[in-house]
C-alpha positions as CSV (number, residue, x, y, z in Angstrom):
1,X,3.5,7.7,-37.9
2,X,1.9,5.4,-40.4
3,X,-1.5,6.1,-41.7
4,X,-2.6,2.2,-41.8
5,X,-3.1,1.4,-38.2
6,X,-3.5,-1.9,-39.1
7,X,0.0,-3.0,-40.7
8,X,1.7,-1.9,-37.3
9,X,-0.5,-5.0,-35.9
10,X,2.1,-7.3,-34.9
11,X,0.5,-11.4,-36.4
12,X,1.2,-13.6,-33.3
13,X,-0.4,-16.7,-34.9
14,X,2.8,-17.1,-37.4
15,X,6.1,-18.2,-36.9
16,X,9.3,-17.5,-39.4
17,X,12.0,-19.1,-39.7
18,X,13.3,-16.1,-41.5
19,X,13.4,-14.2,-38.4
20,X,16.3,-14.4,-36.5
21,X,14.5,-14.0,-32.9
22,X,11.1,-15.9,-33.5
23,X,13.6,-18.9,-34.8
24,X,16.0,-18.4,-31.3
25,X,12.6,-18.0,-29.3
26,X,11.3,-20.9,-30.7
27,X,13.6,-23.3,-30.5
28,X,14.6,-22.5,-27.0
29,X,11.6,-22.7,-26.0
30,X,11.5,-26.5,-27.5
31,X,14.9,-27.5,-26.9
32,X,15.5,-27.9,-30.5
33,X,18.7,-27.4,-33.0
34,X,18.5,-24.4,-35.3
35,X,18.2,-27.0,-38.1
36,X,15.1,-28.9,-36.5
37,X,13.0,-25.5,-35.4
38,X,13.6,-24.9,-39.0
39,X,12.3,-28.2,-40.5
40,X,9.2,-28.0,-38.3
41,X,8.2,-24.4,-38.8
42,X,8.6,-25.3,-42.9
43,X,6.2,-28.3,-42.4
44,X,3.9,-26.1,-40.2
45,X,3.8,-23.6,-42.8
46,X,4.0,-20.7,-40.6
47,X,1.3,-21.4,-38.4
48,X,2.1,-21.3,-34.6
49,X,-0.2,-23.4,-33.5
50,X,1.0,-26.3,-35.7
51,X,4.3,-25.4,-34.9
52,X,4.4,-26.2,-31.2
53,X,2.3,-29.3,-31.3
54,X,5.1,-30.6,-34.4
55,X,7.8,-29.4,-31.6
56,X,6.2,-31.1,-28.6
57,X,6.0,-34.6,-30.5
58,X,9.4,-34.3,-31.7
59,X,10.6,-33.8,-28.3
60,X,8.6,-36.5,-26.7
C-alpha cells in the first residue's frame, strides 16, 4: 500500500490521448474517429471540460 494517499487519487477533470481507454471512451462517447478525439483532446489541452464542448461542436 502506498504511503501518499493522495497519488492513488484518480484526476477526472483530464483527458489523455495517451491512454488507450480514456481515448476509446471518449470518442465513443462523441462519435468521433480515433484521429479527431485526438486533435480535440490536443487543442483542449487535457482538460475535460474543454474537451466535450470541442467534441459536441464538431459533431453538430
Amino acid at each position: 500500500m502506498a504511503d501518499n494517499k493522495k497519488a492513488l487519487k484518480q484526476d477526472r477533470k483530464r483527458v489523455s490521448a495517451e491512454q488507450p481507454y480514456e481515448l476509446s471512451y471518449f470518442r465513443k462517447k462523441h462519435g468521433l474517429s480515433v484521429d479527431q478525439a485526438k486533435d480535440i483532446i490536443k487543442k483542449a489541452g487535457n482538460d475535460r471540460d474543454k474537451a466535450n464542448k470541442l467534441a459536441e461542436q464538431q459533431t453538430k
